[in-house]
C-alpha positions as CSV (number, residue, x, y, z in Angstrom):
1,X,7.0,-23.8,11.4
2,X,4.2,-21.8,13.4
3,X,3.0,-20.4,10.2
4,X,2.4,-24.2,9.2
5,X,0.8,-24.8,12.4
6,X,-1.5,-22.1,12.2
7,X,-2.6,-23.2,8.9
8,X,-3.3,-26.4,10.4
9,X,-5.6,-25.5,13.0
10,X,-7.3,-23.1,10.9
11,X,-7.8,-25.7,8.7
12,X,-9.3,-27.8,11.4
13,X,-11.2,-25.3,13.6
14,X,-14.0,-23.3,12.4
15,X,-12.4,-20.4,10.9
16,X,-14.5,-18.0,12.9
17,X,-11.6,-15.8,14.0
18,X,-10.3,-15.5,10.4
19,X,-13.9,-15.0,9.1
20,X,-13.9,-11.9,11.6
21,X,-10.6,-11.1,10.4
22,X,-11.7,-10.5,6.6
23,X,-14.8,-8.9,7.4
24,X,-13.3,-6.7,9.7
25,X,-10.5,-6.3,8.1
26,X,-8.2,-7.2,11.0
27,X,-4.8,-9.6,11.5
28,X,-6.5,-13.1,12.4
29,X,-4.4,-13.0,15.3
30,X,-5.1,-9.9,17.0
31,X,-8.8,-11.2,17.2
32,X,-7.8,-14.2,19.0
33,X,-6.2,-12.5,21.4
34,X,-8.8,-10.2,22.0
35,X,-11.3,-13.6,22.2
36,X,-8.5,-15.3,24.9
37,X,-8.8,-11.8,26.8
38,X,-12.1,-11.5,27.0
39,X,-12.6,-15.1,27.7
40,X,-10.6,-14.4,30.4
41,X,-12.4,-11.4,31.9
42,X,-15.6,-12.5,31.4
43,X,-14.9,-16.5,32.4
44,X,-15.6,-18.1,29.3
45,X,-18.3,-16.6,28.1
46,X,-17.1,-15.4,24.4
47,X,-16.3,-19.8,24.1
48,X,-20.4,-20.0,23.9
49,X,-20.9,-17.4,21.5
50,X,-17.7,-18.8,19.4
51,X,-19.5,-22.4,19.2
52,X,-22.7,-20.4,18.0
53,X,-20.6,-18.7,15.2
54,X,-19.2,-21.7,14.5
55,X,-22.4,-23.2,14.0
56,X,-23.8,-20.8,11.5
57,X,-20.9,-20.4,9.7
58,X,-20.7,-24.6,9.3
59,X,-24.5,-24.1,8.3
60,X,-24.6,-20.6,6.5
61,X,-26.2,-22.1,3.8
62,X,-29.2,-22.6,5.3
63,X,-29.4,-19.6,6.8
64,X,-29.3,-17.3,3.9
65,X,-33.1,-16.5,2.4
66,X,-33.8,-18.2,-0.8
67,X,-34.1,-15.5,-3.6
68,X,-36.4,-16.3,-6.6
69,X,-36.2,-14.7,-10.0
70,X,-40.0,-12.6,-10.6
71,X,-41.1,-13.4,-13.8
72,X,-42.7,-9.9,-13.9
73,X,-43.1,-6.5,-11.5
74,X,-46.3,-8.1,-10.6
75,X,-45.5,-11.2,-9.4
76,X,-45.2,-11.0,-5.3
């Protein structure tokens, strides 16, 4: 039952915590209680800079450079 729950709210939030999670390499949960401590501590601060992730991350494609093939070593 919570595992279904936390699937669905995944599923609906961003996904940043889980993004940290497999780039980290770190159980999703133990990242969001780190974010609810330090949210805490630092009175809501990290909830800014989790909308800004959540922003990129909903728009990383348009963040990420455009790479085009070189036809040759000269081309620049």
């Amino acid at each position: 039952m919570i595992r279904q729950i936390q699937n669905w709210f995944e599923a609906r939030a961003f996904g940043v915590c889980s993004w940290w999670g497999k780039k980290l390499g770190i159980n999703t949960t133990t990242i969001r209680m780190y974010f609810i401590y330090l949210s805490f501590f630092t009175v809501g601060s990290p909830v800014i800079m989790y909308f800004i992730m959540a922003f990129i991350l909903e728009h990383k494609h348009s963040f990420k450079p455009v790479k085009q093939k070189r036809r040759s070593v000269w081309d620049l």
